[in-house]
N, C-alpha and C positions, 0 to 999 in steps of 0.2 A: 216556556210556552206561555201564553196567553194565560185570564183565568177560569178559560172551559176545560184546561186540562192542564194543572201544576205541575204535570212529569219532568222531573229531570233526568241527566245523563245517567247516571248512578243508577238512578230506581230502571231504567230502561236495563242496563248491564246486566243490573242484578236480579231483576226481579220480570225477563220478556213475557212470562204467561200473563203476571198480573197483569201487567203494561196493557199486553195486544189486545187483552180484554176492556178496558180506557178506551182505548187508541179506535174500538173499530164501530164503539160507540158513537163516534165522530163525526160529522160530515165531512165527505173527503175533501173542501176547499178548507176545510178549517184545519185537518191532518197534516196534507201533503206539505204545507210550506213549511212545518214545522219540523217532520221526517226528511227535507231537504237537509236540512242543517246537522242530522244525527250520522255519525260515520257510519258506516257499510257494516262493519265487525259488529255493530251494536245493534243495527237497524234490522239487519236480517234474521235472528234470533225472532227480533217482535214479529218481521212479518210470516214468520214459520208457524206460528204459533195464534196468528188468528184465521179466525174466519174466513176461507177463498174468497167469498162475496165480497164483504167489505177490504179487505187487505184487495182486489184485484181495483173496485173501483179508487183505491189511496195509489195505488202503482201506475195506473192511467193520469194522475194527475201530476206525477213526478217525471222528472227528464227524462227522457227515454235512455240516454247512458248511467243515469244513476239507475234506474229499473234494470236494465240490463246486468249492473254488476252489483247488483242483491238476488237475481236469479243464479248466478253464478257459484251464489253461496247456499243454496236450498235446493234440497235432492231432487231430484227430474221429476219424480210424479208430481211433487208439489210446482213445478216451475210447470208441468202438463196443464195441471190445474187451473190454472192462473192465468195461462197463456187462453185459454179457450174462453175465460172468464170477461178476459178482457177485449176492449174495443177492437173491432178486424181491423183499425187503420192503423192499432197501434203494435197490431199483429206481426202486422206485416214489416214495421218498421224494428222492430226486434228482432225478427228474422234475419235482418240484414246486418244488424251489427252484431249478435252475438254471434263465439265462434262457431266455428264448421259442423264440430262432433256432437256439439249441442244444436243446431239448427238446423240441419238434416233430423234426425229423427222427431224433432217437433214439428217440419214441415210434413213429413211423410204420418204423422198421427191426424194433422188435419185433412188429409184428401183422401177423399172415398171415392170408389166405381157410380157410377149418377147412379144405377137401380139397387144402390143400397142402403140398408137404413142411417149406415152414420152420415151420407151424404144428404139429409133432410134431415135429423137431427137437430135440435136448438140446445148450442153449447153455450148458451151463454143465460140456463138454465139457473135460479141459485140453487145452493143445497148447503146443509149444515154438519156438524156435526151430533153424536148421542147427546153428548154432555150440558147444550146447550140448553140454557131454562127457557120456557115459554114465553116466558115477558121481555126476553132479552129479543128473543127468534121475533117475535112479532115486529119488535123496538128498529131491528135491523130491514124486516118485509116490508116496513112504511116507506121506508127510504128506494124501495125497487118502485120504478113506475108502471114496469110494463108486469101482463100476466103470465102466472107460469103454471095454470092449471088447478087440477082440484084436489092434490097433493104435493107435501112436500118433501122431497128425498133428503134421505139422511148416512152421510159417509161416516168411517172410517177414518182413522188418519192417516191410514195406508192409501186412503181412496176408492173403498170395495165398497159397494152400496151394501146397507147394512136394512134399509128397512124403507118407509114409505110415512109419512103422519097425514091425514086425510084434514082438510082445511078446515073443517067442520069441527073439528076435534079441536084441532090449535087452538081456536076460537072460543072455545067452551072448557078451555081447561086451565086450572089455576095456574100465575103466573110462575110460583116456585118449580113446577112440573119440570122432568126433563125430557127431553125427544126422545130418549131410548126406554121412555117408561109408558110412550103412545104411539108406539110402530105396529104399521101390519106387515112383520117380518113374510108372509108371503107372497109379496107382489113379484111378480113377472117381467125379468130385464130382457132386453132383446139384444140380442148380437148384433155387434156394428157391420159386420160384414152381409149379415143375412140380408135376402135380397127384400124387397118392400112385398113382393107376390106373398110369400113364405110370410112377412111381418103380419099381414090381413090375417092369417090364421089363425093368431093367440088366442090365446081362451081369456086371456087380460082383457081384453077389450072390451068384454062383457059388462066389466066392472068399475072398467077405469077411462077415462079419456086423455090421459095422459099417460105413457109407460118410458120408465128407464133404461139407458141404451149402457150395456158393459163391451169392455173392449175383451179379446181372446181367454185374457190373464184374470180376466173380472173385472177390472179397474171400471168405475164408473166416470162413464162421458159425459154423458148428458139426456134430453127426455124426446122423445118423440109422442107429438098427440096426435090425435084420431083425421082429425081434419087436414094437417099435413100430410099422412098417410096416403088420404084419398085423394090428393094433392099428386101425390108421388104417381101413386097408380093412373092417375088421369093420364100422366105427363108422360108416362110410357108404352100408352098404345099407341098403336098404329096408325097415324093419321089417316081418314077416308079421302078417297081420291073427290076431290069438289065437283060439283057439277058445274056442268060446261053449259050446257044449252044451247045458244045460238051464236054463240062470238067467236071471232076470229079464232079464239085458242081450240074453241070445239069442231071446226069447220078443218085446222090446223090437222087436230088429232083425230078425224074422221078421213080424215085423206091420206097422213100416216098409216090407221090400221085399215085401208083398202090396200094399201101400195103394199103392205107388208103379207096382206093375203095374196097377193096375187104373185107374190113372190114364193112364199110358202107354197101357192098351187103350181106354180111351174118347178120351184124345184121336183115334188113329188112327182110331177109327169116326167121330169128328165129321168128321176129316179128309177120309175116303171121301165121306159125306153130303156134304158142303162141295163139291169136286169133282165130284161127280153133278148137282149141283143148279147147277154152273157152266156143265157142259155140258147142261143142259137146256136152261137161259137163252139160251147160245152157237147153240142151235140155230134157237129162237123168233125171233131176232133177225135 
């Protein structure tokens, strides 16, 4: 490699935790060319082993069949991960070449019912793990350009949300620190399925503008904030019928609902006649 980062093949084989730890320090135009060149067997260790965030933006910048077959080699939740991490358009184009048994249930973890909360959801959320230090986590958050609220979630390497670090804190804590030494282990995950009505209810909201989305199992998704929420809720009432006033469409639907009154009155008069004339019969008889 270049001399931002002396790795060779060896130290990669031998040593993927140190490595991933190098490697996701990186900017991913200065990674990915270099991870072209590293075989599969060796390359997928490293990217097991870093950081979702940084490991999904180095996988976006590699060929989509080399990406494809380093997922191949790294267990589904982490390929879930990763896949939600990464760009929709490269999403989508994974989807189609990896095979069946793997791309069926990655397509069916990304689609949700519209009035639910994984389906407003922002997957593409960072989040860390405990172990990472402060100075490293920040090192990595420069590199994100867009916002992701006023906390930051902290996984597991199973992928269970483990806890919450509040930005403020990040900010004001020494760089040796590690994220599972500044978690508010009781923040409030919402169920992906839960409907967005049901989501307005959490008592989290009070607290936070930003909450965690876990799937059935717990595995964590990703984060839904307050303003999407009421985004959601907007988008699923009932549209008001517009006013009409004086134009052709009102003139239109002023002459529909006479004609349909007057239809409505004649049947009920046929109706009365009909019945009179049963009980006439009913009498005769």
């Amino acid at each position: 490699m270049t001399s931002h980062n002396p790795l060779s093949l060896d130290f990669l084989a031998a040593k993927p935790v140190a490595a991933a730890k190098v490697l996701q320090t990186l900017e991913s135009d200065i990674a990915a060319p270099y991870l072209e060149q590293v075989p599969i067997r060796i390359l997928a260790p490293v990217v097991q082993a870093m950081e979702n965030w940084p490991a999904a933006r180095i996988l976006d910048r590699l060929d989509v069949e080399r990406n494809a077959a380093v997922f191949l080699q790294l267990n589904y939740r982490n390929v879930a991960a990763l896949l939600r991490l990464q760009e929709e358009s490269r999403r989508g184009q994974l989807l189609e070449i990896l095979p069946a048994k793997l791309a069926r249930p990655l397509a069916r973890s990304l689609a949700y019912e519209e009035n639910t909360v994984g389906a407003w959801m922002d997957i593409s959320t960072p989040h860390f793990y405990p172990d990472l230090r402060v100075g490293d986590c920040l090192a990595l958050l420069r590199k994100n350009a867009a916002p992701f609220g006023s906390s930051l979630m902290v996984v597991n390497r199973n992928h269970r949300l483990v806890g919450a670090v509040a930005l403020d804190t990040l900010l004001t804590s020494p760089d040796d620190r590690t994220l599972d030494q500044l978690l508010d282990p009781g923040l409030e995950a919402l169920a992906v399925e839960m409907s967005v009505q049901v989501a307005r209810k959490a008592s989290a909201w009070h607290r936070h503008g930003v909450l965690p989305v876990r799937s059935n199992s717990g595995t964590y998704l990703g984060t839904l904030s307050r303003l999407t929420l009421q985004q959601a809720l907007l988008s699923n009432r009932t549209p008001q019928a517009p006013a009409l006033g004086d134009s052709l469409l009102a003139q239109l639907a002023r002459a529909m609902a006479e004609t349909a009154g007057g239809l409505l009155k004649f049947s009920s008069n046929s109706a009365q006649h009909w019945q009179a004339d049963h009980r006439e019969h009913s009498h005769d008889r």
